[in-house]
C-alpha positions as CSV (number, residue, x, y, z in Angstrom):
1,X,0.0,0.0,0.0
2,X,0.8,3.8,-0.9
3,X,0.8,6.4,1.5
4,X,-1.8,9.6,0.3
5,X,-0.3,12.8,2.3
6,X,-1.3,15.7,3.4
7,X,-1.5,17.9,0.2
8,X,-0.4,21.8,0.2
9,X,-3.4,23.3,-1.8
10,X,-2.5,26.9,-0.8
11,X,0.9,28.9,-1.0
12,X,0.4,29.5,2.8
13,X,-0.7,26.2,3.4
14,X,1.1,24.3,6.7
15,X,-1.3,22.3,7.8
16,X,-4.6,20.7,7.0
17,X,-7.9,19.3,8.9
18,X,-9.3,16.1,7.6
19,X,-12.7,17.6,7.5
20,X,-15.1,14.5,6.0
21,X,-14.1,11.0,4.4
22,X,-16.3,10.4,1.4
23,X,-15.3,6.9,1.3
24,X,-15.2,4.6,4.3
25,X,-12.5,2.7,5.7
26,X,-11.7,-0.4,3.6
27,X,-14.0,0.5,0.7
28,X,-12.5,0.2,-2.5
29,X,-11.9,3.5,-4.3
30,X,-10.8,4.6,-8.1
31,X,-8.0,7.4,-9.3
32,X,-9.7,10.5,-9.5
33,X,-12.8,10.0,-7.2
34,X,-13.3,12.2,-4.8
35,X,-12.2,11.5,-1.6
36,X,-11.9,13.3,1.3
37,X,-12.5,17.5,2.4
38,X,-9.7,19.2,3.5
39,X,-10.2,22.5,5.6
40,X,-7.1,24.3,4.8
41,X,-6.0,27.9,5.8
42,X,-7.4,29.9,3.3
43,X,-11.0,27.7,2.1
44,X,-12.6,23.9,2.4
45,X,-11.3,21.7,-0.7
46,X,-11.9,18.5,-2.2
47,X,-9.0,15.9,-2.8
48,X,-9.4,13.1,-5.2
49,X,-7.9,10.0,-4.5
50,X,-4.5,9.6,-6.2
51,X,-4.6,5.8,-7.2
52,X,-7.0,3.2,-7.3
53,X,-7.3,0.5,-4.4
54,X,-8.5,0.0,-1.2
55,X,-8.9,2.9,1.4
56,X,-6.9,2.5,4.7
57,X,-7.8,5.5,6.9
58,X,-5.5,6.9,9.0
59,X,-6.6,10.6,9.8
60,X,-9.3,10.6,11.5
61,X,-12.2,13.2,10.7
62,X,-11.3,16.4,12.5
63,X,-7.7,15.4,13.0
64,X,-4.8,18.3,12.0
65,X,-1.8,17.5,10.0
66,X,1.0,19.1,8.4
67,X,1.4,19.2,4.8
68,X,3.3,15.9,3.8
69,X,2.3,13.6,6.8
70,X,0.2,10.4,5.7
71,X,-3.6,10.6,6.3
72,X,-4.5,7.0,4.1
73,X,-3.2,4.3,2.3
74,X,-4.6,3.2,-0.5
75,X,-3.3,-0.2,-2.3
76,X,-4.2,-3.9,-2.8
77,X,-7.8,-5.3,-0.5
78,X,-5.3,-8.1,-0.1
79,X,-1.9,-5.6,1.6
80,X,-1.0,-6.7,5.2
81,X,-0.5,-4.3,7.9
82,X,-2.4,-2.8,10.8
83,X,-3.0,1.0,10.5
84,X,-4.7,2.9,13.7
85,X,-8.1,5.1,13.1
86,X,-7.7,7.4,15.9
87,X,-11.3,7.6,17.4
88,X,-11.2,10.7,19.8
89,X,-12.5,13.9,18.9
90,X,-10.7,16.7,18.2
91,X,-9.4,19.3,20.8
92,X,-11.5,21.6,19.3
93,X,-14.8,19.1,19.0
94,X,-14.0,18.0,22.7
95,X,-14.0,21.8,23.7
96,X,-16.8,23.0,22.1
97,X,-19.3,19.4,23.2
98,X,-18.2,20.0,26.9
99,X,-18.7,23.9,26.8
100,X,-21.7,23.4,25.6
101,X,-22.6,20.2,28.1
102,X,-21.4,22.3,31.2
103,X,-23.3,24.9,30.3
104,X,-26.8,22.5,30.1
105,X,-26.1,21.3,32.9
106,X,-28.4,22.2,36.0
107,X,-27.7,25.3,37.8
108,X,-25.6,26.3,34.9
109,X,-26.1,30.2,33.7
110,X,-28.7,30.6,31.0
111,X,-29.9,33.1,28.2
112,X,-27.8,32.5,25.4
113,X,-29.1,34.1,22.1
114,X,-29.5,32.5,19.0
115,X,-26.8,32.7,16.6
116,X,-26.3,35.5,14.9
117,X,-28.8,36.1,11.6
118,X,-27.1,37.6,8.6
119,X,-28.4,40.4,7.5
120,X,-27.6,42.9,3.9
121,X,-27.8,46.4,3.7
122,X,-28.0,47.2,0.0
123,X,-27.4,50.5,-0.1
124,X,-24.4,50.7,1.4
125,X,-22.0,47.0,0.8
126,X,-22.0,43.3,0.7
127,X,-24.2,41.0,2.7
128,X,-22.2,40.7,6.5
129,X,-22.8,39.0,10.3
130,X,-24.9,40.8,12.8
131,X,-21.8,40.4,14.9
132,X,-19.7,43.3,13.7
133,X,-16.7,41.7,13.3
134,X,-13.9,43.9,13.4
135,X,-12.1,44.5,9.8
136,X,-8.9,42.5,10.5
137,X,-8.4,40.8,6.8
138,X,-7.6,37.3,7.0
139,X,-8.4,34.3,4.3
140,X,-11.1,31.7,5.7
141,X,-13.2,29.4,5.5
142,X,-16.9,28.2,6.2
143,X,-16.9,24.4,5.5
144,X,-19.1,22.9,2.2
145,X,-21.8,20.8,2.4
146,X,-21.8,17.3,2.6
147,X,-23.6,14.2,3.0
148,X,-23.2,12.5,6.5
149,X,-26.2,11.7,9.1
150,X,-29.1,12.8,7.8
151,X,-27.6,13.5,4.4
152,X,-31.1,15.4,3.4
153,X,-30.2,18.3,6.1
154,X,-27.9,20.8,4.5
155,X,-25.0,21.5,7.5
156,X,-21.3,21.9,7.5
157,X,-19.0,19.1,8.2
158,X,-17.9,20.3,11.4
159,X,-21.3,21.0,12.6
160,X,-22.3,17.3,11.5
161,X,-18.8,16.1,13.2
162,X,-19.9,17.8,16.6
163,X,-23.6,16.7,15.8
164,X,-22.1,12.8,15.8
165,X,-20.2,13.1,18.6
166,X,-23.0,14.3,21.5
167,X,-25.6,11.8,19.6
168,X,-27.7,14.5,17.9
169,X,-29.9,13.9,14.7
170,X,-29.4,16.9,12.5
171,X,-33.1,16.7,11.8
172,X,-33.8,18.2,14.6
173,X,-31.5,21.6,15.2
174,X,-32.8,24.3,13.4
175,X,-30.4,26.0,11.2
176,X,-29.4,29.6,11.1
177,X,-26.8,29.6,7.9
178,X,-27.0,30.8,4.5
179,X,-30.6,28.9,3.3
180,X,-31.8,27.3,6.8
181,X,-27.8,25.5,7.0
182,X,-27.0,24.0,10.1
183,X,-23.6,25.4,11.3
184,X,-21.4,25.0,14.2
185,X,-23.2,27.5,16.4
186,X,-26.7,26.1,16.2
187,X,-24.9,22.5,17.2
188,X,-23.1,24.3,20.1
189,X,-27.1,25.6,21.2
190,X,-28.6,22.1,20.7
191,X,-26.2,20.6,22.7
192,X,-26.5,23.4,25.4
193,X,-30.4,23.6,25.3
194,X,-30.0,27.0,24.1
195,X,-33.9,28.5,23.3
196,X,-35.3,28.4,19.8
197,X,-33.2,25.2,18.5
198,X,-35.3,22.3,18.3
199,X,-34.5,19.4,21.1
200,X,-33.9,16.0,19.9
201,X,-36.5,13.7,19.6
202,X,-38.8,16.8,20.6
203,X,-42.8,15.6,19.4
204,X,-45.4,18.0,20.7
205,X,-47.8,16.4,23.4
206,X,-51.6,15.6,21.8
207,X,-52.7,18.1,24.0
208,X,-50.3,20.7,23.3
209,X,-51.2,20.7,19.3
210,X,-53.5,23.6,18.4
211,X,-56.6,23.2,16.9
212,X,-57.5,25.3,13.6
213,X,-59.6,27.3,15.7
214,X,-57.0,27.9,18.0
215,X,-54.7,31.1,17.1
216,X,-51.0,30.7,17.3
217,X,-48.7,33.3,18.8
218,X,-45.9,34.1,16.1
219,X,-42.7,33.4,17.7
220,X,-41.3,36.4,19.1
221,X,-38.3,37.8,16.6
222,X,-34.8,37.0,17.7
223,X,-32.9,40.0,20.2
224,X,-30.4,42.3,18.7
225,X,-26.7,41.5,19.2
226,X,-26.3,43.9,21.9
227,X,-29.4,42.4,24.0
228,X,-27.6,39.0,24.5
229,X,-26.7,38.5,28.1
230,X,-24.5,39.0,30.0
231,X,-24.8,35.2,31.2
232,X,-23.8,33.8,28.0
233,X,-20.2,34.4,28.6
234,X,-19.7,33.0,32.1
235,X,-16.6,33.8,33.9
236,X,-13.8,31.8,33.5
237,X,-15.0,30.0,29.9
238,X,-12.3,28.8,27.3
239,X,-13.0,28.5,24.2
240,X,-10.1,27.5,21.4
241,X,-9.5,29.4,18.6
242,X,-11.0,28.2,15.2
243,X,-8.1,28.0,12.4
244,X,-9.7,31.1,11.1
245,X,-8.6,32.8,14.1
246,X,-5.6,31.5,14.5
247,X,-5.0,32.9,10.7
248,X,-6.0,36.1,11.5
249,X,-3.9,36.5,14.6
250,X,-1.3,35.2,12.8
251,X,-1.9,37.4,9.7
252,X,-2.2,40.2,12.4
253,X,1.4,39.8,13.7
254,X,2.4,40.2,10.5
255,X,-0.1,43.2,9.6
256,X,1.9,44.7,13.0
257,X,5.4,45.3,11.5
258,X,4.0,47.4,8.7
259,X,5.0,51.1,9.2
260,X,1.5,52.6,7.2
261,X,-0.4,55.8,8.1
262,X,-3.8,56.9,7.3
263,X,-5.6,59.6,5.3
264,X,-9.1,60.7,5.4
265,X,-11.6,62.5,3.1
266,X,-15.1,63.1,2.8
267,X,-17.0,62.6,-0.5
268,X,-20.1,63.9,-1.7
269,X,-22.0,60.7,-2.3
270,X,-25.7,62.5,-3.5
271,X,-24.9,62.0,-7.4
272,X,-24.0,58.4,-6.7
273,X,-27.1,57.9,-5.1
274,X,-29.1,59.2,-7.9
275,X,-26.8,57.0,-10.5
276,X,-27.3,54.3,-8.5
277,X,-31.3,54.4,-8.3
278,X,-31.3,54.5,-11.7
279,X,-29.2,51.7,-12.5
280,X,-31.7,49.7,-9.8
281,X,-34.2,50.4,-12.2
282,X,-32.7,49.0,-15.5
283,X,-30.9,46.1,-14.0
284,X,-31.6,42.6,-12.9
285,X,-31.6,42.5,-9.2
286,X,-28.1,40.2,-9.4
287,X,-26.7,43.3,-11.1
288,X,-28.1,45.7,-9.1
289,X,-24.9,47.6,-7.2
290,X,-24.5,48.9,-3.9
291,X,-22.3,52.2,-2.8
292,X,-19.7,49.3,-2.3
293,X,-19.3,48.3,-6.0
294,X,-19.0,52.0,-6.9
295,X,-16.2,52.0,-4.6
296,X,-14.4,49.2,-6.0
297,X,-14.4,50.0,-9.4
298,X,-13.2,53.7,-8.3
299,X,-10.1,52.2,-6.5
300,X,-9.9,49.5,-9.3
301,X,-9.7,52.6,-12.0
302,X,-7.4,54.8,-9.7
303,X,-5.1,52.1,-8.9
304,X,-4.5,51.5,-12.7
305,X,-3.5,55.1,-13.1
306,X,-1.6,54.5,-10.1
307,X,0.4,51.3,-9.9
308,X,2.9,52.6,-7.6
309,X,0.2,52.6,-4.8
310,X,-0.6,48.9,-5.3
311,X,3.0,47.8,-5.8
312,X,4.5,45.3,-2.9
313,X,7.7,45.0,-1.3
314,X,10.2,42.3,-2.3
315,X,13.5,43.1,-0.4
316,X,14.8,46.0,-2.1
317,X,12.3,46.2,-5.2
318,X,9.1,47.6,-5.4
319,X,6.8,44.9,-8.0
320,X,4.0,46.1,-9.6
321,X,1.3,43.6,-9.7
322,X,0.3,42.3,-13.9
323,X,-3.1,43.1,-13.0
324,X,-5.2,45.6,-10.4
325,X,-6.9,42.3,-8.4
326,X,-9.1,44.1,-5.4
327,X,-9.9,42.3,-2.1
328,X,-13.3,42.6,-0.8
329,X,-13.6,42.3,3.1
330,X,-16.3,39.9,3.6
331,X,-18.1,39.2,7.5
332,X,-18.8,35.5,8.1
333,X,-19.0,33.8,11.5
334,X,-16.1,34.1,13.8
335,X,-14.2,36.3,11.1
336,X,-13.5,37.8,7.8
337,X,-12.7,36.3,4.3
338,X,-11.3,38.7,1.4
339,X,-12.4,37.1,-2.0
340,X,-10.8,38.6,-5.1
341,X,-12.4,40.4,-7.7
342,X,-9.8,40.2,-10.7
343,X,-9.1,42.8,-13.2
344,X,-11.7,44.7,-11.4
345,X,-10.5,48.0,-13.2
346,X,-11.7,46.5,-16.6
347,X,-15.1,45.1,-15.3
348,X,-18.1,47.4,-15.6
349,X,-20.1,48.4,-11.8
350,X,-23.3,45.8,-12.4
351,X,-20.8,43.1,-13.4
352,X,-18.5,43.9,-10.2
353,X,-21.9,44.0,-8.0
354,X,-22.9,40.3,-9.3
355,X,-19.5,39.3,-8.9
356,X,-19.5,40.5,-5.0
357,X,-22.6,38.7,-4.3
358,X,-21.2,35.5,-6.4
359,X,-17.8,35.2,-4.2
360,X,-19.5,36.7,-1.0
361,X,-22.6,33.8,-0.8
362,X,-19.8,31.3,-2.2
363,X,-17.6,32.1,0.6
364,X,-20.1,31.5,3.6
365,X,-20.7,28.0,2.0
366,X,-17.3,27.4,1.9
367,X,-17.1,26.7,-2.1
368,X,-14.5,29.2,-2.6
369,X,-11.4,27.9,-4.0
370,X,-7.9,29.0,-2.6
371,X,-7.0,31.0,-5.8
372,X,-10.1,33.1,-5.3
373,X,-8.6,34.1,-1.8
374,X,-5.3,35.2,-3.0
375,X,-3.3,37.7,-5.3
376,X,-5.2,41.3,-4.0
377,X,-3.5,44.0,-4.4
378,X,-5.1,46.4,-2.5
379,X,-8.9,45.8,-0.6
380,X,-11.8,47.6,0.3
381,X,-13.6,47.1,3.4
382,X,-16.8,48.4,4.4
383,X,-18.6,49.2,7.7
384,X,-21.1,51.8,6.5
385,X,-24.5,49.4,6.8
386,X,-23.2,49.5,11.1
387,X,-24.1,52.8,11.2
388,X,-20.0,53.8,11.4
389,X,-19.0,57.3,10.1
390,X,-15.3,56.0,10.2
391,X,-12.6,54.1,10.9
392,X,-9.1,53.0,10.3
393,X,-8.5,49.3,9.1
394,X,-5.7,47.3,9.4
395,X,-3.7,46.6,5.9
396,X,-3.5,43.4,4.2
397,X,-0.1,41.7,4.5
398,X,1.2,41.4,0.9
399,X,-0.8,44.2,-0.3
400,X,0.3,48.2,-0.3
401,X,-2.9,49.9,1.0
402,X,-6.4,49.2,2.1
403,X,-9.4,51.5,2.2
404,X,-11.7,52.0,4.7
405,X,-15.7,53.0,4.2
406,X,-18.1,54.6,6.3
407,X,-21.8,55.1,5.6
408,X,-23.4,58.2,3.9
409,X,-24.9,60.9,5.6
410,X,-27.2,63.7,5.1
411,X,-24.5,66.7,6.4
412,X,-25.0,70.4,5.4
413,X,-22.3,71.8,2.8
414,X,-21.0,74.8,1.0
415,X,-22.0,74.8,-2.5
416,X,-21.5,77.6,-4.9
417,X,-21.7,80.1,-1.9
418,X,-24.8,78.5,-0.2
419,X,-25.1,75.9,2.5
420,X,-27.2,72.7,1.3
421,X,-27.6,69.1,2.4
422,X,-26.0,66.4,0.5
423,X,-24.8,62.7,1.6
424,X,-21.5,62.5,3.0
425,X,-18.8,59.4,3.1
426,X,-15.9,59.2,4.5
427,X,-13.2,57.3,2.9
428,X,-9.9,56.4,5.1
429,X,-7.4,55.4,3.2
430,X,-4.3,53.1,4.7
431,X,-1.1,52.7,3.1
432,X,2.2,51.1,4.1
433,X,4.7,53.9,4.4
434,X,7.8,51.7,2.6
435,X,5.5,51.6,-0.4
436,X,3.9,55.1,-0.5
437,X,4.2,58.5,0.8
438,X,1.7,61.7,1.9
439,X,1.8,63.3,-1.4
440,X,1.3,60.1,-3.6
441,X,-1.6,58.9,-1.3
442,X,-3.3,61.9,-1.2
443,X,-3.3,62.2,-5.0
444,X,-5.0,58.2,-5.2
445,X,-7.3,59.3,-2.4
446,X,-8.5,62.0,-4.3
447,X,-9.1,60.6,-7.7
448,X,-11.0,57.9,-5.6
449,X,-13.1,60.5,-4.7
450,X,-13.6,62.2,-7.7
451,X,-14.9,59.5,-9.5
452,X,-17.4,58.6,-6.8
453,X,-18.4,62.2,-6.8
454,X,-18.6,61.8,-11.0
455,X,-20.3,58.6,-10.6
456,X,-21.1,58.5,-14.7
457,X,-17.1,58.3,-15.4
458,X,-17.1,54.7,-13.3
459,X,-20.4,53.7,-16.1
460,X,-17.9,53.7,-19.4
């Protein structure tokens, strides 16, 4: 029999989590059939098998290893040898089942909310969490679905690991992803009792089922992030880091050492608006853009004019990138993922906008690929649709600048001699100082803003 090793699907790639088998252990499997989901660094990928034979497992589901260390053999049904299936759970599995079990047990603190709903404000950006995650850019993942125990119940493969492990039946957690998707969260709640997740083996007594006469109270709506209690972080609780957070603290070391600064300028938003509204009118709804996509193809246009501000660093030489590739800050659970919109400068605004929503609802189903995570050379990150005027965000390693969006308000201004009301943004640009100076960010700045504030010159 032939070892099959840990492959390194991503340039950053170290390590990888064996995340579902899709064969069983001594089944016979062919070259080229898929078999197995790797969780990787960056996104969730499939592996085909490298040879035909019969599957040896030794990676268990959930278990972490480096890039080159064996997870199967795969040879002859007749090959001798004893291989060991480890059976425990993960560290991360084992943490989350007895957090969750210590806090259903009796006399345990209550009043967890339900997970956080996603929401989309589509004036302002991209579809992101309720839970105002902090823009920190990082690559991630949100695992794919797969068939497992109760194959008919869309769910991630580590909420269906978790599931396995305390005995639930998916059937009967409600789920709160993308499309009614059970994810790790609404597990966690199961498992904990939390409110509003269905029990297991939960059938409603005779008595208890209404009559047609009988009116039904509509279940009351779920609280706002800021209402959940107090309770539902009890003192002293340890949680592990997800390898999405452990790439974004890593990523945010890195993001430390850069020297950047940070520029701010308003921008008259009201002809965008109006541009905008009309577009909303003549285009599908997948094309329909938000302030977001104006934004992207402005830097997109900019940058083109102005490759020394999306350049990178290699040791004493400054690169400039073959094409202007922008990043697009994207909220999902726990984190952030930055798909890629490539050659954005030579892609119209509806075609950028259907793009966005493509990579962005790709992304929370973890069917992005690695290569649609990587290569940016500058991103744009949006926190308008929170209701925040402004802030400073933390640049990309690799990249030369990111740019930060607040939301558009009604603000009085001097036009033409005479004070009038139009909508305001503020854009805060930040660059790495080894890259770019004052002068040369201030000029991409404020042809940024210029073609926002001439929205029909980001149309041809």
């Amino acid at each position: 029999m032939s070892d099959m090793l840990m492959p390194k699907l991503s340039d950053t790639m170290e390590e990888g989590t064996v995340l579902k088998w899709l064969k069983a252990d001594g089944e016979a499997v062919a070259k080229g059939e898929p078999l197995v989901e790797i969780e990787t660094d960056k996104a969730t990928m499939t592996v085909d098998a490298p040879e035909s034979g019969t599957l040896r497992i030794i990676a268990a589901e959930g278990d972490v290893r480096d890039v080159g260390a064996p997870i199967a053999a795969i040879g002859d049904a007749g090959a001798t040898g004893v291989i060991e299936v480890p059976d425990a759970p993960t560290q991360e599995i084992e943490a989350v089942t007895q957090a969750a079990a210590e806090a259903a047990e009796p006399g345990a603190r209550q009043g967890a909310g339900p997970a956080p709903q996603e929401t989309q404000d589509e004036a302002q950006g991209i579809p992101t969490a309720e839970d105002g995650t902090a823009s920190s850019i990082a690559a991630a993942f949100t695992p794919a679905d797969v068939g497992a125990t109760s194959p008919q119940v869309a769910a991630s493969p580590l909420a269906r690991t978790i599931a396995a492990r305390a005995g639930l039946d998916l059937a009967t957690i409600r789920g709160t992803g993308p499309g009614g998707r059970i994810v790790k969260a609404d597990v966690e709640a199961a498992i904990a009792g939390a409110p509003g997740v269905a029990p297991a083996a939960a059938s409603p007594a005779p008595s208890a089922v209404p009559s047609p006469a009988m009116p039904v109270a509509a279940p009351a709506p779920p609280p706002p992030p800021s209402a959940v209690p107090l309770e539902a972080w009890p003192a002293g609780r340890r949680t592990p880091l997800t390898r999405l957070q452990r790439t974004i603290s890593t990523r945010m070391d890195q993001a430390n050492a850069i020297p950047d600064f940070t520029l701010e300028r308003d921008v008259d938003t009201t002809a965008l608006a109006a541009a905008r509204a009309d577009l909303r009118v003549a285009l599908p709804e997948q094309n329909r853009p938000s302030v977001n996509d104006f934004v992207i193809r402005a830097v997109a246009m900019a940058a083109r004019e102005r490759p020394d501000m999306v350049s990178r660093l290699e040791g004493q030489e400054f690169v400039v990138p073959d094409g202007v590739d922008v990043g697009v800050a994207v909220s999902v659970p726990g984190g952030l993922i930055v798909p890629v919109i490539r050659d954005a400068d030579s892609k119209g605004v509806p075609a950028i906008a259907a793009e966005v929503r493509n990579l962005a609802g790709r992304g929370r189903a973890g069917e992005l690929r690695p290569d649609e995570l990587e290569g940016s050379v500058i991103t744009v990150t949006n926190l308008g649709m929170f209701g925040i005027d402004r802030f400073h965000a933390v640049i990309n390693p690799g990249e030369a600048a990111i740019l930060a969006v607040g939301r558009a308000v009604p603000k009085p201004v001097v036009v033409d001699g005479h004070v009038v009301v139009r909508d305001v943004m503020t854009l805060s640009l930040s660059v790495d100082h080894r890259v770019a100076y004052g002068a040369e960010a201030a000029t991409f700045l404020g042809r940024v803003a210029e073609l926002l504030e001439h929205p029909a010159a980001l149309l041809v």
